[in-house]
DRENDO-1510 file (C-alpha; in Angstrom, 1 decimal, always signed):
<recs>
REC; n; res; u; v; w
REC; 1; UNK; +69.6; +45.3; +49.5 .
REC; 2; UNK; +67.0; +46.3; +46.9 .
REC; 3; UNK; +64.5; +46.9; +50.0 .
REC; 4; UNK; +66.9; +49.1; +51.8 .
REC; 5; UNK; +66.8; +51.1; +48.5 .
REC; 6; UNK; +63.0; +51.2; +48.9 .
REC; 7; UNK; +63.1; +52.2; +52.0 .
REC; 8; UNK; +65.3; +54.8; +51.8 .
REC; 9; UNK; +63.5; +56.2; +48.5 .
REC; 10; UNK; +60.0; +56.1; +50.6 .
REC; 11; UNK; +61.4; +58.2; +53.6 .
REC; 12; UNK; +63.5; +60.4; +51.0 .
REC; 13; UNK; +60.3; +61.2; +49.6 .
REC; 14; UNK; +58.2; +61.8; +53.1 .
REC; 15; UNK; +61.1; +64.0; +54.0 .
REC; 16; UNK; +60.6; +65.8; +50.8 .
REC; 17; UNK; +56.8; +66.0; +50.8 .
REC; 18; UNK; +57.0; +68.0; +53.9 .
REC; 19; UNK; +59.6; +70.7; +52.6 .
REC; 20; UNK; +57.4; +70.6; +49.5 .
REC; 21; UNK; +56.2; +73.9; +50.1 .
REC; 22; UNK; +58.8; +75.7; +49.9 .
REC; 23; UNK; +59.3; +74.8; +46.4 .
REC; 24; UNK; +55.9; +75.5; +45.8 .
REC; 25; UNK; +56.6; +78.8; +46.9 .
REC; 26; UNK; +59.5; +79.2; +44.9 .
REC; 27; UNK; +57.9; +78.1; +41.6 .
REC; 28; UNK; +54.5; +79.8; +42.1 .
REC; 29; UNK; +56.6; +83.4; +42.3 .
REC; 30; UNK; +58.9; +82.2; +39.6 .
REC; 31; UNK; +55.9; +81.3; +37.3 .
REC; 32; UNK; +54.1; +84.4; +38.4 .
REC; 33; UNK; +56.8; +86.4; +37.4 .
REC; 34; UNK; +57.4; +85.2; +34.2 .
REC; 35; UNK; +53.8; +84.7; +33.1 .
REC; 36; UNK; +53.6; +88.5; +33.7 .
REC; 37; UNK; +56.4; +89.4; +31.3 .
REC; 38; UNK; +55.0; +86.6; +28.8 .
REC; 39; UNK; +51.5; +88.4; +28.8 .
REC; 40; UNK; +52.2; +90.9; +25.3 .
REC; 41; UNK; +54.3; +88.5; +23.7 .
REC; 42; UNK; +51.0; +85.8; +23.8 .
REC; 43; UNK; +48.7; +88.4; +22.6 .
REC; 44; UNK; +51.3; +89.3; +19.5 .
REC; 45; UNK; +50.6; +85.9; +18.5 .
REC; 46; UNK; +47.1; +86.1; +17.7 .
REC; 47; UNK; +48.4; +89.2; +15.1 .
REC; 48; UNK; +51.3; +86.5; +14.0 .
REC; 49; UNK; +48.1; +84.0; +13.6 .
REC; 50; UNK; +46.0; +86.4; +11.7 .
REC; 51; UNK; +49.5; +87.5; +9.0 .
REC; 52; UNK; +49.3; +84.2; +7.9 .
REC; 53; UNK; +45.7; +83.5; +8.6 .
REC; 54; UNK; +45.6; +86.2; +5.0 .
REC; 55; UNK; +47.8; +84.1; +2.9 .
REC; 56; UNK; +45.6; +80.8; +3.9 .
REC; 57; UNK; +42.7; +79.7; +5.6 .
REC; 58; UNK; +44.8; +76.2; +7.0 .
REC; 59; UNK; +46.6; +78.0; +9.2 .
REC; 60; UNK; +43.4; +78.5; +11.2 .
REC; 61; UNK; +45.0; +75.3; +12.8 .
REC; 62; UNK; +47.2; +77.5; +14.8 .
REC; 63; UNK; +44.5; +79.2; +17.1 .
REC; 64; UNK; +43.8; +76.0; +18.8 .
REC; 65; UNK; +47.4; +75.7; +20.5 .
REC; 66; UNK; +47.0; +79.7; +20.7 .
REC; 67; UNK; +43.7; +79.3; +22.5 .
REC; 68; UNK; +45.1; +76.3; +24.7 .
REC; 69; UNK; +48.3; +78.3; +25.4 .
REC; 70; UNK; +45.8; +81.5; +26.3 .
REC; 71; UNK; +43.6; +79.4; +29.0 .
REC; 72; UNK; +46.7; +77.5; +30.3 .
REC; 73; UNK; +48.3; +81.5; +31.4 .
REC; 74; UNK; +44.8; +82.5; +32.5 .
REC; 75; UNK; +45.1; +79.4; +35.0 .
REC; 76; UNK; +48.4; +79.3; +35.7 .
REC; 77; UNK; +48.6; +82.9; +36.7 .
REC; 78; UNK; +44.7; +82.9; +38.7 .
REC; 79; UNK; +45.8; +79.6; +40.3 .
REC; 80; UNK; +49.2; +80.2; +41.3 .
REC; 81; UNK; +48.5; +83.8; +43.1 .
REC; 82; UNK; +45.7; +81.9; +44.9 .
REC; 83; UNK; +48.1; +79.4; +45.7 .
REC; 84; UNK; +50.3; +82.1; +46.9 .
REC; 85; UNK; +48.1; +83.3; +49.2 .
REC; 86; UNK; +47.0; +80.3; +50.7 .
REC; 87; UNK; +50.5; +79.7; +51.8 .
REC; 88; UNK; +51.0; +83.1; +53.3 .
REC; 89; UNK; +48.3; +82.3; +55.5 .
REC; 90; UNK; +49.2; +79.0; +56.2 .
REC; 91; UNK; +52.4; +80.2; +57.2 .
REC; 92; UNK; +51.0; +82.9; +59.0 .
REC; 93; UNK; +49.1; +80.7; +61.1 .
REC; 94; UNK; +52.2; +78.4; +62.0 .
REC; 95; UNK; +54.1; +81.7; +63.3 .
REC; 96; UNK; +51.0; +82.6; +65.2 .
REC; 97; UNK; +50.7; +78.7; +66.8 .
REC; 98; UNK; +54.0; +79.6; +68.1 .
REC; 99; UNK; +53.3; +82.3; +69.7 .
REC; 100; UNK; +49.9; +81.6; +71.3 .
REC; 101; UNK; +49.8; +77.6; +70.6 .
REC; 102; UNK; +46.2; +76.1; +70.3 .
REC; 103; UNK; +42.8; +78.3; +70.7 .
REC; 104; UNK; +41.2; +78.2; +74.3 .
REC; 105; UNK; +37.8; +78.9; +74.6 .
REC; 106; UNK; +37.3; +78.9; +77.8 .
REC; 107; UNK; +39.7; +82.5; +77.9 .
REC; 108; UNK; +37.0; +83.7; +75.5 .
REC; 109; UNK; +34.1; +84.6; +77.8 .
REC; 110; UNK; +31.3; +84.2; +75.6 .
REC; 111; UNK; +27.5; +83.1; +75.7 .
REC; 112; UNK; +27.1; +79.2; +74.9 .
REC; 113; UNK; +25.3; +79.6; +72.4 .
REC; 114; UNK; +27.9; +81.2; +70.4 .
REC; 115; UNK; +30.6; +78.7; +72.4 .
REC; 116; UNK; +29.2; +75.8; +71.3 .
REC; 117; UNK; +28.6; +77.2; +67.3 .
REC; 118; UNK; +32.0; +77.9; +67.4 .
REC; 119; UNK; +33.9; +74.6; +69.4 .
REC; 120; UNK; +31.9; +72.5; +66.2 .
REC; 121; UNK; +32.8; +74.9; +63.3 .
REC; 122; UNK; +36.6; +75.4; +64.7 .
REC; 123; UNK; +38.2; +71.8; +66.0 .
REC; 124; UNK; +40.9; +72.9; +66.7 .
REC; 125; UNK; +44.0; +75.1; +65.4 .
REC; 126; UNK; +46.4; +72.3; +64.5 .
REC; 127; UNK; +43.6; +70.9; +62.3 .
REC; 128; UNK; +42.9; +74.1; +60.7 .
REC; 129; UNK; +46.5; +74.1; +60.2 .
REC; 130; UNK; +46.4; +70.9; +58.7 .
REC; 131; UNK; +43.2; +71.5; +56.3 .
REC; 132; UNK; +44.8; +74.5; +55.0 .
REC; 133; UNK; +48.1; +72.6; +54.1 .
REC; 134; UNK; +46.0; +69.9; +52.2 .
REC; 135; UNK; +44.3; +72.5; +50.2 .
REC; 136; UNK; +47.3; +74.6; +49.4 .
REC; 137; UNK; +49.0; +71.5; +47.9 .
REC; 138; UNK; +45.6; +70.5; +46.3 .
REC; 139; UNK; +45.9; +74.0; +44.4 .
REC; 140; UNK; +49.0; +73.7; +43.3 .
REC; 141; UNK; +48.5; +70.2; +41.7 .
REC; 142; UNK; +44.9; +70.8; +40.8 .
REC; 143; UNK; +46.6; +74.0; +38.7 .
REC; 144; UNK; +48.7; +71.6; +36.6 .
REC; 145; UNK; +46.3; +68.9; +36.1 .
REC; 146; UNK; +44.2; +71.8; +34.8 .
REC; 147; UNK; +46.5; +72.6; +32.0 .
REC; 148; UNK; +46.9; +69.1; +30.9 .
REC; 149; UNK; +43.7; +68.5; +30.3 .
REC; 150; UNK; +43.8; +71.6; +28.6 .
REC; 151; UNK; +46.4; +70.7; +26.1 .
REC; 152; UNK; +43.9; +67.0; +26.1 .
REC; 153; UNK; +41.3; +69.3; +25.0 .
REC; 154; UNK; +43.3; +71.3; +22.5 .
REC; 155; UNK; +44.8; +68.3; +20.5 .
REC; 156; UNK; +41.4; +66.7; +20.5 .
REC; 157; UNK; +39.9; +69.7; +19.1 .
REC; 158; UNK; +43.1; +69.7; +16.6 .
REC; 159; UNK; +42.3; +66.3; +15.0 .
REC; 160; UNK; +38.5; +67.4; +14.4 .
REC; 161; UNK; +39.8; +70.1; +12.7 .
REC; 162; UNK; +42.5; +68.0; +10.9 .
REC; 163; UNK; +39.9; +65.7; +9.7 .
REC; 164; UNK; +37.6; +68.5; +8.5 .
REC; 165; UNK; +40.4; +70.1; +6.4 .
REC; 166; UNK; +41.0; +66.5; +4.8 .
REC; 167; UNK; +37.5; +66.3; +3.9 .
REC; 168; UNK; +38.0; +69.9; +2.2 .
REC; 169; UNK; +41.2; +68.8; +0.4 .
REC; 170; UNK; +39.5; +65.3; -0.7 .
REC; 171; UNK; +36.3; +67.0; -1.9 .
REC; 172; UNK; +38.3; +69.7; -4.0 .
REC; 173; UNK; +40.8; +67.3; -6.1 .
REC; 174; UNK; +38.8; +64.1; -6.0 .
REC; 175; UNK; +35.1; +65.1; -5.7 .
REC; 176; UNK; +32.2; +64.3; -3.3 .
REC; 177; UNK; +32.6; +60.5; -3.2 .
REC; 178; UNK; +35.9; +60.7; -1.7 .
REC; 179; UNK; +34.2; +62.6; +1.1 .
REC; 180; UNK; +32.1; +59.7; +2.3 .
REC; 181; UNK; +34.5; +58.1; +3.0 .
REC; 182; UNK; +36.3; +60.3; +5.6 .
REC; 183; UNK; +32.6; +61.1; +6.8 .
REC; 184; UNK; +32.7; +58.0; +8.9 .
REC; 185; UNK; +35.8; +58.6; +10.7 .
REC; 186; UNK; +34.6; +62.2; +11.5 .
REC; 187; UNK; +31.6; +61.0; +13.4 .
REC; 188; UNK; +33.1; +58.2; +14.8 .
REC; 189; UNK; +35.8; +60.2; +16.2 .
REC; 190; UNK; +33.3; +62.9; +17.8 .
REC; 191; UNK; +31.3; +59.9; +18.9 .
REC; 192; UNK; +34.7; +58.3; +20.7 .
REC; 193; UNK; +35.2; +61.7; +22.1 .
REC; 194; UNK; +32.3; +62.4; +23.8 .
REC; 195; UNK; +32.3; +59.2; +25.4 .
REC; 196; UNK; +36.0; +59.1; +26.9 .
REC; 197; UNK; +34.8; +62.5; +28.1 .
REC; 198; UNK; +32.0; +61.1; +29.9 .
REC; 199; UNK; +34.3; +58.4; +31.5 .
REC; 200; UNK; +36.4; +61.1; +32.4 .
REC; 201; UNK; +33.8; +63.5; +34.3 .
REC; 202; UNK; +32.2; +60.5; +36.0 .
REC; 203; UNK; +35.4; +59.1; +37.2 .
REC; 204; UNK; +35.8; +55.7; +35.1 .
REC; 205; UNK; +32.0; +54.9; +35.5 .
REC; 206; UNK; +32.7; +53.0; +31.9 .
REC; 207; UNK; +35.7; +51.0; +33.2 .
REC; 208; UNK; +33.9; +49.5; +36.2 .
REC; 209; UNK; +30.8; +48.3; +33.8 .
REC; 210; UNK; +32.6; +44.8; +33.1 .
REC; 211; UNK; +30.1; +44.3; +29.8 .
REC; 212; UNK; +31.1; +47.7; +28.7 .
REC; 213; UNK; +34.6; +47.8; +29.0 .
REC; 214; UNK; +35.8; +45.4; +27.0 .
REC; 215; UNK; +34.2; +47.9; +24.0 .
REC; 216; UNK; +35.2; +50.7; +25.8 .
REC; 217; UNK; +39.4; +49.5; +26.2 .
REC; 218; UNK; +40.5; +50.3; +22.5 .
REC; 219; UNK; +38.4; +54.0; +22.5 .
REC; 220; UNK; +40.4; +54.8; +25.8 .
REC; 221; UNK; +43.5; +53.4; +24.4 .
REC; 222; UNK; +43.2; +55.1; +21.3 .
REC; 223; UNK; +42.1; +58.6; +22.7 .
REC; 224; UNK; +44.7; +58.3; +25.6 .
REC; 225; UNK; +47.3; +58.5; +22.7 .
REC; 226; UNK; +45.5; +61.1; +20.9 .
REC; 227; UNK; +44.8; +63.3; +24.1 .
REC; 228; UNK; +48.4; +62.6; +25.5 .
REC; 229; UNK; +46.8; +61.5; +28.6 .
REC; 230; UNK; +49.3; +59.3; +29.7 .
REC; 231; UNK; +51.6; +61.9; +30.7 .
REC; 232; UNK; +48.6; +63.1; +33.8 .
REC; 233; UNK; +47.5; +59.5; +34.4 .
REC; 234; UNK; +49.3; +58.8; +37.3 .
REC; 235; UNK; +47.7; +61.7; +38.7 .
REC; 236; UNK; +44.1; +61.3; +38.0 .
REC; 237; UNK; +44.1; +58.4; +39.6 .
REC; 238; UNK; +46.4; +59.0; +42.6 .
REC; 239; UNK; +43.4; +61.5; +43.4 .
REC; 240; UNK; +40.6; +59.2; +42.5 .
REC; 241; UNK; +42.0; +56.7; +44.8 .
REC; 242; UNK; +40.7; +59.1; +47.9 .
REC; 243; UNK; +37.5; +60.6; +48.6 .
REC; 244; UNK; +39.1; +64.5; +48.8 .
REC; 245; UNK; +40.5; +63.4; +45.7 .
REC; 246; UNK; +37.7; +62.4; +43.8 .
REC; 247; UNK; +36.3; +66.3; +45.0 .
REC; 248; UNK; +38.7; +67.6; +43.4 .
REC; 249; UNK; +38.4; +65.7; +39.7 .
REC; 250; UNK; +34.2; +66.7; +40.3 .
REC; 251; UNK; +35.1; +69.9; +40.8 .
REC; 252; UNK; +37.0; +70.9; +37.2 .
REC; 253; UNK; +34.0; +70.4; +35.3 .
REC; 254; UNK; +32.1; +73.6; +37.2 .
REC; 255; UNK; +35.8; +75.1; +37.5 .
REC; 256; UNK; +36.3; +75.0; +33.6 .
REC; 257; UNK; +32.7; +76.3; +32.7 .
REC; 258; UNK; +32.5; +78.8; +35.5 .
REC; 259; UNK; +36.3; +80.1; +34.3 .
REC; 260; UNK; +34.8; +80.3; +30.8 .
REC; 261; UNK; +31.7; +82.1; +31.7 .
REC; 262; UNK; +33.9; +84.7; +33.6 .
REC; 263; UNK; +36.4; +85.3; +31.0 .
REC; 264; UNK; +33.8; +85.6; +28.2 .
REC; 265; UNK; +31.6; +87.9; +30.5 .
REC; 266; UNK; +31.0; +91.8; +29.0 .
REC; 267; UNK; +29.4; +94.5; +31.3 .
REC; 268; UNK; +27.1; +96.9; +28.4 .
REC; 269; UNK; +26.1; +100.4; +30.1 .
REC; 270; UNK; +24.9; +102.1; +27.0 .
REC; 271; UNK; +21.2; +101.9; +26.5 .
REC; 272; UNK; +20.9; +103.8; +23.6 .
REC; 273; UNK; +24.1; +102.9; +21.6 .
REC; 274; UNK; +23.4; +101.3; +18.4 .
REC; 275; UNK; +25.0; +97.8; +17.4 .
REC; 276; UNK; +24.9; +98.5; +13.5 .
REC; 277; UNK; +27.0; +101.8; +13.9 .
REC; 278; UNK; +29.9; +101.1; +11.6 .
REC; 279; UNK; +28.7; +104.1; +8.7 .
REC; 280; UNK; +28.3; +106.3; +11.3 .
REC; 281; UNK; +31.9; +105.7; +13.5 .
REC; 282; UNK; +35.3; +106.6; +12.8 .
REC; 283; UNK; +38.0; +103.3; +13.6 .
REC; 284; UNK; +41.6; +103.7; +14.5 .
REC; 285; UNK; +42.8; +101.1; +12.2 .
REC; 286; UNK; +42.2; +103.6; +9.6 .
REC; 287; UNK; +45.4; +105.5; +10.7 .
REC; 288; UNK; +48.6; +104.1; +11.3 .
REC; 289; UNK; +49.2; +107.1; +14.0 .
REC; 290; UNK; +46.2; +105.3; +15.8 .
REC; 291; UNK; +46.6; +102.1; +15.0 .
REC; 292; UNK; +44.8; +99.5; +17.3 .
REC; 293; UNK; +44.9; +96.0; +15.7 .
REC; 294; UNK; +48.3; +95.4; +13.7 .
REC; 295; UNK; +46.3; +92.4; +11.9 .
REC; 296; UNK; +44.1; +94.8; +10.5 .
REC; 297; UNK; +43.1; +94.1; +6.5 .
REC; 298; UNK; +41.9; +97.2; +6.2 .
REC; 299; UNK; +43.1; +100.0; +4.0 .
REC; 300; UNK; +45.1; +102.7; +5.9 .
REC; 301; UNK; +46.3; +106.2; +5.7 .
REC; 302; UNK; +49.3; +108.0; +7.7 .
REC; 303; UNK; +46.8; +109.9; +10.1 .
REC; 304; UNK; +43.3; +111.5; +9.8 .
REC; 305; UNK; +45.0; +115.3; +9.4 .
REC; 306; UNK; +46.8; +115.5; +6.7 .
REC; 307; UNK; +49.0; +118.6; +6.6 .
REC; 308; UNK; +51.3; +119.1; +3.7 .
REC; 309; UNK; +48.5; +117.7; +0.9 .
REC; 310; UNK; +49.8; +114.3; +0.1 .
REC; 311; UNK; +47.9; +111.2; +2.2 .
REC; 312; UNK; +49.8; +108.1; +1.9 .
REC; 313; UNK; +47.7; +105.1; +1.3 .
REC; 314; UNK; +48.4; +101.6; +2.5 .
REC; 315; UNK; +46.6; +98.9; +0.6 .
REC; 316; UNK; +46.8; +95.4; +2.1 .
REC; 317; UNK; +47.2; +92.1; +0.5 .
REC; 318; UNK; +45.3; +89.4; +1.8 .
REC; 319; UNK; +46.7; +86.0; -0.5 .
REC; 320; UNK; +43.8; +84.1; +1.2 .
REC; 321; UNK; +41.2; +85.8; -1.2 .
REC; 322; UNK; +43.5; +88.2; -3.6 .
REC; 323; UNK; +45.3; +85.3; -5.3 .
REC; 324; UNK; +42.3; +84.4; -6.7 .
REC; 325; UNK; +41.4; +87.6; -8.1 .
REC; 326; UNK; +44.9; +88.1; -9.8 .
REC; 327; UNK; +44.8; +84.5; -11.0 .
REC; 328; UNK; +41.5; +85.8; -12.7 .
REC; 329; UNK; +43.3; +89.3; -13.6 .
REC; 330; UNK; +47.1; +88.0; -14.8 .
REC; 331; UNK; +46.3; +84.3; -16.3 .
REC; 332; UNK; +50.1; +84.3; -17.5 .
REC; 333; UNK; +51.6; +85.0; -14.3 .
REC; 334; UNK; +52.8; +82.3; -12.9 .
REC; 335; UNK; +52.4; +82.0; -8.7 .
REC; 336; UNK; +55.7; +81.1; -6.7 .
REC; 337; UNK; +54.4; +78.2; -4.4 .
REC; 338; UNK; +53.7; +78.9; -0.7 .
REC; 339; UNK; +54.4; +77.6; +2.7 .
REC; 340; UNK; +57.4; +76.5; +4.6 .
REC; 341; UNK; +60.8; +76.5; +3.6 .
REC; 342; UNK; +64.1; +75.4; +4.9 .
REC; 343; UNK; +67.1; +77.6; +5.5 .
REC; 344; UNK; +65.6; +80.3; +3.7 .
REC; 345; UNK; +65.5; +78.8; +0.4 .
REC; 346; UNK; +62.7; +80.2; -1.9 .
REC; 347; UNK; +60.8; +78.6; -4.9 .
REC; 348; UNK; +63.3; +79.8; -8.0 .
REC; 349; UNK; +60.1; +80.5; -9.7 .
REC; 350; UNK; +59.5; +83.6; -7.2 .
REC; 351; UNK; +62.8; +85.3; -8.0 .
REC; 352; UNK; +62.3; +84.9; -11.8 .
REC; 353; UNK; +59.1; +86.7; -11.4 .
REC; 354; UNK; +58.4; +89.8; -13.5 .
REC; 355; UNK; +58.2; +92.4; -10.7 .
REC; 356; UNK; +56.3; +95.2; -13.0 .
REC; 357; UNK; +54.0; +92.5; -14.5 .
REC; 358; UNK; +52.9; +91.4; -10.7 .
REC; 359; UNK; +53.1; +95.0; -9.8 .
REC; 360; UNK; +50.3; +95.8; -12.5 .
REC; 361; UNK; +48.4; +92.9; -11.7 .
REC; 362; UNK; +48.0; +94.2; -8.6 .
REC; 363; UNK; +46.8; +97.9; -8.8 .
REC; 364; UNK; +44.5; +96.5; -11.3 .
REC; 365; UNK; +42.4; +95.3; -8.1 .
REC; 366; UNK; +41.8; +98.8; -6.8 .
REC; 367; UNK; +39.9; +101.6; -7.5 .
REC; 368; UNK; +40.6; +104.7; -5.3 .
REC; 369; UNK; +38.2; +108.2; -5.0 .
REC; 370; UNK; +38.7; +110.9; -3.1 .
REC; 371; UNK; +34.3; +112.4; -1.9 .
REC; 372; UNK; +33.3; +111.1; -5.5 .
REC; 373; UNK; +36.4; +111.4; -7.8 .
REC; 374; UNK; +38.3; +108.9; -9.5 .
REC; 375; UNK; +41.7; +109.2; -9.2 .
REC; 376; UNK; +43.3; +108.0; -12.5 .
REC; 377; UNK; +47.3; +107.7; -12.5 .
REC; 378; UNK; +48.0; +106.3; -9.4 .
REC; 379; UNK; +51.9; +105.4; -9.3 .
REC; 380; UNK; +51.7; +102.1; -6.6 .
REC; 381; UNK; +54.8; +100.4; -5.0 .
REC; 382; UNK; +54.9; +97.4; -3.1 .
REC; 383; UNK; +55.7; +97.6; +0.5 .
REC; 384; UNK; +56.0; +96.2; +3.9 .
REC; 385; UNK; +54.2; +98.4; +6.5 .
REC; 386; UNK; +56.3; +98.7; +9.3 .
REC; 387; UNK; +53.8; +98.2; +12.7 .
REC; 388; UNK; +51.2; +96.0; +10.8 .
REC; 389; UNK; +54.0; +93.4; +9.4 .
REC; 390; UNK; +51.6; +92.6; +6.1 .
REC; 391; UNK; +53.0; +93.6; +2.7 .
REC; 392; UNK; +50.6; +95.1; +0.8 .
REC; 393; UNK; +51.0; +98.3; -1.9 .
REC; 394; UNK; +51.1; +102.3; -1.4 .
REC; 395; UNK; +50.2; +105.1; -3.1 .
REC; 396; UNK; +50.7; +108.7; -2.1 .
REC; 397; UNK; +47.6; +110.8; -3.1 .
REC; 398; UNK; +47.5; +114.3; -4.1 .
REC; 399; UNK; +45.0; +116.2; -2.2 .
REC; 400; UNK; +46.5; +119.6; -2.3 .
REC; 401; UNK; +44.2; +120.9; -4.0 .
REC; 402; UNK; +41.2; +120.3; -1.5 .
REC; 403; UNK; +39.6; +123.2; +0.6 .
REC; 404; UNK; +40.5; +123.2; +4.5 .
REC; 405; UNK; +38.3; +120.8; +6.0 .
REC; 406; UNK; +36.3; +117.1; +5.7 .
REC; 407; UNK; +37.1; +114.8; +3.1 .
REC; 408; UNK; +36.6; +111.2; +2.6 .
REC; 409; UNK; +38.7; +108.1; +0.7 .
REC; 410; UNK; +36.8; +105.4; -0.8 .
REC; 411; UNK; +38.7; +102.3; -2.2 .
REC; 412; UNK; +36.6; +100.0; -4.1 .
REC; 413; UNK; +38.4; +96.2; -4.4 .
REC; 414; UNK; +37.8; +94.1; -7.6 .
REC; 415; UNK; +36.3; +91.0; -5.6 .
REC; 416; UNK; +34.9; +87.5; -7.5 .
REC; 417; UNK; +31.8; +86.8; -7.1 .
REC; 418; UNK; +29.8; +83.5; -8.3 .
REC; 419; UNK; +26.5; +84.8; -10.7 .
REC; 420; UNK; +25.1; +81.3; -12.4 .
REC; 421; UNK; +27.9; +79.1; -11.5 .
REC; 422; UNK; +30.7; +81.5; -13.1 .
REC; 423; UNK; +32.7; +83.6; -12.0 .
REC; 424; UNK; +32.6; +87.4; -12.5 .
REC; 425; UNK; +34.9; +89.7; -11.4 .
REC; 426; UNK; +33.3; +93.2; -9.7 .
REC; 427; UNK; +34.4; +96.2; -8.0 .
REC; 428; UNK; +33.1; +96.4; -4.3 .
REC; 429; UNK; +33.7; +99.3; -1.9 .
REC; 430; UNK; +36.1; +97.8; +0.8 .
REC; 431; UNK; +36.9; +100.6; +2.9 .
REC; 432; UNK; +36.0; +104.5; +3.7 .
REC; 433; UNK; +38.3; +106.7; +5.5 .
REC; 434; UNK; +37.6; +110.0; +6.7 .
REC; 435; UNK; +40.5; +112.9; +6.4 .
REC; 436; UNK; +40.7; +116.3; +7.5 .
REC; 437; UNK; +43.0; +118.5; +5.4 .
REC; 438; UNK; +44.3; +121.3; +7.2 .
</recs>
């Protein structure tokens, strides 16, 4: 009984391997679809990424599953339209076997030389037929083995940046002899790494060495685990187990590097264009009419004309290196803790903060000059700009009384800075933004 049910499972899934393309089909213009729409949504991320990349430098954590997420759409969607293709011509040629069946030279009437070049390049049409439906299947499954060993990648990456953040955390409440401790672990984790990868690109070299695998079975186990490889396994090794398939594993390595170089790749035509330029250019992240990056820490203004003599001034706040500076400023004030919270439900001590007392602490970071005066009675309020999503405070600036013509903002930012092991607090010009007053 239980061999009928084998039997009837193997042919089951012979009969489905050969419809298999038309789910490929279905799912590669499904997936191509959707990755399409998904596009803008990815990219907002990175200015999600960079909000709370200003209230702390941990969540710098969150560009590695950005960055894996990134390269798994830029394969998926390069992959999949190749894969798309393929199939169209594979199916083309299938309609066309139909209607003229295999290729016959002899009809051709050409000289031998160029007979017999082309009778050993072209076998025939039904294995052309066949090679192309090989390859077409290869793409498909070589895509997702791709992104796998992209997510691998990614949560290996993730634990050496895990590790490095413990070693920061360690050194900063417990001191430097802490640190030697996780030292070890760092290394020997980099050093584990490095060698399941080479096991990896030379196709289990390491497990066939019978002296060196015994060594090498807890580092695969452990970085199997760590890398999630189990959930690919089955098809590494279906494809190692052939000698197309072992083409294909040799071929990621110059696939992954060559699909780096390409998407890092920048054409420069302007010979005489000057890299230091940033005192002599203008940015759109100045204006919020203009504005290019929404993760912008910059200080902003409503647009570079300003029309009825008030400019509206956005100041950001960046908790990542501000907090310290208020600390510094506002001793008394006591900080509401950060992080994640549950169901909405904020640290108490937040909403029994003195608003004008935090308020004050934090126009007391700024100065502001319009060409080389100080303006003095600044009224600030705190506020959420609408396209950049930071909080941050704004002031409205008089400048009514300007002539027609160029003018220029400069905001200076009360910044700490370390002179003889103690910090000093000091005023440093953060931003200048150019205005024409009409």
């Amino acid at each position: 009984m239980e061999k009928d049910k084998n039997k009837s499972f193997t042919k089951w899934l012979e009969i489905l391997q050969q419809e298999s393309w038309q789910l490929e089909l279905l799912i590669s213009g499904f997936a191509i679809f959707l990755l399409a729409e998904s596009y803008e949504p990815i990219r907002n991320l990175d200015d999600q990424i960079s909000l709370l990349l200003s209230g702390s430098g941990y969540y710098g954590l969150l560009y590695v599953p950005y960055q894996v997420m990134l390269g798994a759409w830029y394969v998926l969607i390069i992959n999949l339209i190749l894969h798309v293709l393929l199939r169209g011509l594979w199916i083309s040629t299938i309609g066309l076997r139909y209607v003229s069946g295999d290729i016959d030279f002899n009809t051709l009437n050409i000289s031998s030389k160029f007979d017999r070049f082309l009778r050993s390049k072209i076998v025939s049409f039904d294995l052309y037929i066949q090679q192309l439906e090989k390859l077409c299947s290869s793409v498909f499954g070589f895509t997702f083995l791709i992104i796998f060993i992209l997510i691998s990648g990614g949560l290996f990456v993730l634990g050496i940046f895990i590790l490095a953040i413990t070693m920061q955390v360690i050194d900063t409440r417990f001191g430097d002899l802490w640190v030697v401790v996780i030292v070890p672990f760092l290394v020997l984790y980099l050093l584990g790494g490095l060698i399941y990868f080479l096991d990896f690109i030379t196709l289990g070299w390491l497990k066939r060495k019978k002296g060196i695998a015994r060594f090498y079975y807890p580092i695969y186990r452990f970085f199997s685990v760590i890398t999630l490889a189990f959930i690919y396994r089955p098809i590494y090794y279906n494809l190692l187990d052939n000698k197309y398939g072992r083409n294909i594993i040799l071929f990621l390595i110059p696939y992954l590097i060559g699909f780096t170089l390409i998407a890092s790749l920048t054409v420069n035509s302007h010979a005489y264009l000057p890299g230091n330029r940033t005192l002599q250019s203008i940015s759109n992240n100045f204006y919020d009419d203009t504005l290019e990056d929404r993760a912008s820490y910059s200080a902003s203004i409503s647009s570079k004309f300003v029309k009825n003599g008030y400019a509206q001034l956005f100041l950001p706040y960046v908790a990542r290196t501000d907090d310290k500076v208020i600390e510094a400023i506002c001793p008394d004030l006591k900080p509401a803790k950060t992080g994640f919270s549950l169901f909405g439900i904020d640290d108490p001590l937040r909403n029994s903060m003195n608003a004008d007392l935090a308020l004050d602490c934090h126009t007391q970071r700024f100065k502001i000059y319009v060409n080389d005066t100080l303006l003095n009675h600044l009224k600030y309020r705190f506020y959420e700009h609408p396209t950049r999503k930071n909080i941050g405070l704004l002031t409205v600036l008089d400048v009514g009384y300007l002539p027609r013509g160029e003018h220029i903002i400069k905001v200076y930012v009360k910044l700490l800075q370390d002179s003889n092991g103690k910090d000093t607090l000091l005023f440093r010009e953060s931003a200048l933004i150019p205005f024409w007053k009409e």
